[in-house]
N, C-alpha and C positions, 0 to 999 in steps of 0.2 A: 356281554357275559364274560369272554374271556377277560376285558381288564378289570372286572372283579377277582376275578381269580385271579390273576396275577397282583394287586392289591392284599388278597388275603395272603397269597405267599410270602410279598414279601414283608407284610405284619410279623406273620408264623415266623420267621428267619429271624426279623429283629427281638420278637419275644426271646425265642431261644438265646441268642445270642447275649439279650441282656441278661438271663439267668444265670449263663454259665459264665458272665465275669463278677455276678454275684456269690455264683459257688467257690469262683479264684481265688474270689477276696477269703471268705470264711474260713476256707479249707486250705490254702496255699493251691500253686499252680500245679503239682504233685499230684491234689486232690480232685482235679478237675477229670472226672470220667462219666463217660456218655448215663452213666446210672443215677449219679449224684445229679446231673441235669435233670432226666428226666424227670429227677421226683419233685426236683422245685420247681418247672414248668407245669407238672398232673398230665404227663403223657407218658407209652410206653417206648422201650429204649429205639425199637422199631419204627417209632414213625417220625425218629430223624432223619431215616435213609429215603423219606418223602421230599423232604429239603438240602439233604446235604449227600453227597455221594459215597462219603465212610466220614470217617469220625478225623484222621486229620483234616481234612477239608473247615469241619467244624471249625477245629482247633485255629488254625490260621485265621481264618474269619474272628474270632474271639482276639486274637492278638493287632487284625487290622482295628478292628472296632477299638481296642486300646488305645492305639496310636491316635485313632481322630477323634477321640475323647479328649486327651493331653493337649491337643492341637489345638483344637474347639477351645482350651481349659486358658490354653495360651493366650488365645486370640482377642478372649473375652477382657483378663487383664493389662494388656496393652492399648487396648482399644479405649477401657477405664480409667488410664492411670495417662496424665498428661505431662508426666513429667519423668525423662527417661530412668533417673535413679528409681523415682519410688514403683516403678514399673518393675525394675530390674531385683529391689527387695521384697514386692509383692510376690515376682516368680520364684524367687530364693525360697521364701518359706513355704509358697506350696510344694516344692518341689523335695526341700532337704530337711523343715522343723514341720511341717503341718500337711504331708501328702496326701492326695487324693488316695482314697484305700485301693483303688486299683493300682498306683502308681510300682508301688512293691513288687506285688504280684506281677505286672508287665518286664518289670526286671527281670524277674525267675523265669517267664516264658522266654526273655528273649536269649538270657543263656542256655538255653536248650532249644533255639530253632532250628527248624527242621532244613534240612540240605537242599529241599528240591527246588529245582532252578524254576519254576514257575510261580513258587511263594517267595524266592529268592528276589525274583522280578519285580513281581507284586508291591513286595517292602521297596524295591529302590524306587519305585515311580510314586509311590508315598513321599518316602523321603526327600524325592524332588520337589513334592509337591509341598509337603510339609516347610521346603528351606522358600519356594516362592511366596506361602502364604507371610512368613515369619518377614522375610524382606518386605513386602509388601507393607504389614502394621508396623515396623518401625522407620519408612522411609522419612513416615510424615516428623520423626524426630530430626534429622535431617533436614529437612526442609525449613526446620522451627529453629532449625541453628545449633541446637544441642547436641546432634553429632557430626563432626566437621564435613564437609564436603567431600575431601577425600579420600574417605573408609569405605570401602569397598564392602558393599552392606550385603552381597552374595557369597566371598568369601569369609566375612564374620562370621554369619550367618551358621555358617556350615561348623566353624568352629567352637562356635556357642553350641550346636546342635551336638557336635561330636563329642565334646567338653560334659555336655550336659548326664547325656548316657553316661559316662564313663563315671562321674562324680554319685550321679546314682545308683550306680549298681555297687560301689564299694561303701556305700553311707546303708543302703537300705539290706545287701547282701551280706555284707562282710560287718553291718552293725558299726561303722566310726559314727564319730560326732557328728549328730546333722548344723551343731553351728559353726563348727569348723567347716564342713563342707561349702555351706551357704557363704559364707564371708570369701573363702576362696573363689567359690562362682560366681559371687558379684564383682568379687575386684580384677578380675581374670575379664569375666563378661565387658566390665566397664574399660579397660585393656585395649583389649581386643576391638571394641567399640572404638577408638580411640576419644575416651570421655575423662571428663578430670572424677578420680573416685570423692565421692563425699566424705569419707574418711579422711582426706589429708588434714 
């Protein structure tokens, strides 16, 4: 009996959860209040504090679940794409001409994240985990010759990861050109890679 119920928890958690990066998307991140959930879930605002302990709690949780969305998003088109450019232009356009509609939205939460050192922690053991997964799916380019031996696929890695944020949040925040962005990311990516760009 109990790991039924714990089953149904953590159903109820991911329901929630996915609601309110549906509300993100709709409403902007702004818009995301325990109210606006409850009504697209059909429960009262009150029987989130059955799953969630107050409302930033929630909050974080909806921003980690961003994260391993994107990651997930990543993981799937490297894994598709055998050949390291058209990998690196497949991520370009999801990222900077054709975003996933949370991807915006994840932007705005993350210039407003919240200070406390225990969601602080949270995101950095993500993002370690997010820079092994990303080493991990392009070693095999490496190994296939396409990126030279010597690129240090942990410290790219991290560069591209860093690079990536930063190119997003001025494209999708501040409105530039996403094809300007995107040609940047890739030839920068390809760079940093140390790969010949297809451009030349």
């Amino acid at each position: 009996m109990p790991r039924i119920n714990a089953d149904y928890r953590k159903d109820a958690k991911k329901k929630i959860i996915d609601a309110a990066v549906e509300v993100a998307v709709d409403d902007g991140w702004g818009g995301l209040t325990l109210e606006s959930i409850a009504q697209k879930v059909g429960v009262t605002k009150g029987a989130f504090y059955s799953y969630f302990p107050n409302s930033m709690t929630l909050m974080q949780d909806v921003i980690i679940a961003m994260i391993t969305m994107m990651r997930d998003h990543a993981i799937v088109t490297l894994l598709d794409k055998d050949d390291i450019h058209a990998a690196l232009d497949h991520l370009g356009n999801d990222i900077f001409l054709h975003p996933k509609s949370f991807l915006p939205v994840f932007i705005q939460a993350m210039a407003n994240i919240p200070k406390d050192p225990v969601f602080v922690e949270k995101i950095s053991v993500l993002y370690e985990e997010n820079i092994a997964f990303f080493v991990s799916k392009i070693a095999r380019y490496q190994k296939n010759g396409q990126i030279p031996e010597d690129t240090n696929l942990d410290d790219a890695a991290r560069a591209i990861y860093c690079m990536t944020i930063g190119l997003a949040l001025t494209t999708h925040m501040m409105r530039k050109d996403g094809a300007t962005s995107k040609r940047v990311w890739v030839e920068s990516a390809e760079r940093i890679l140390g790969i010949d760009s297809v451009r030349q």
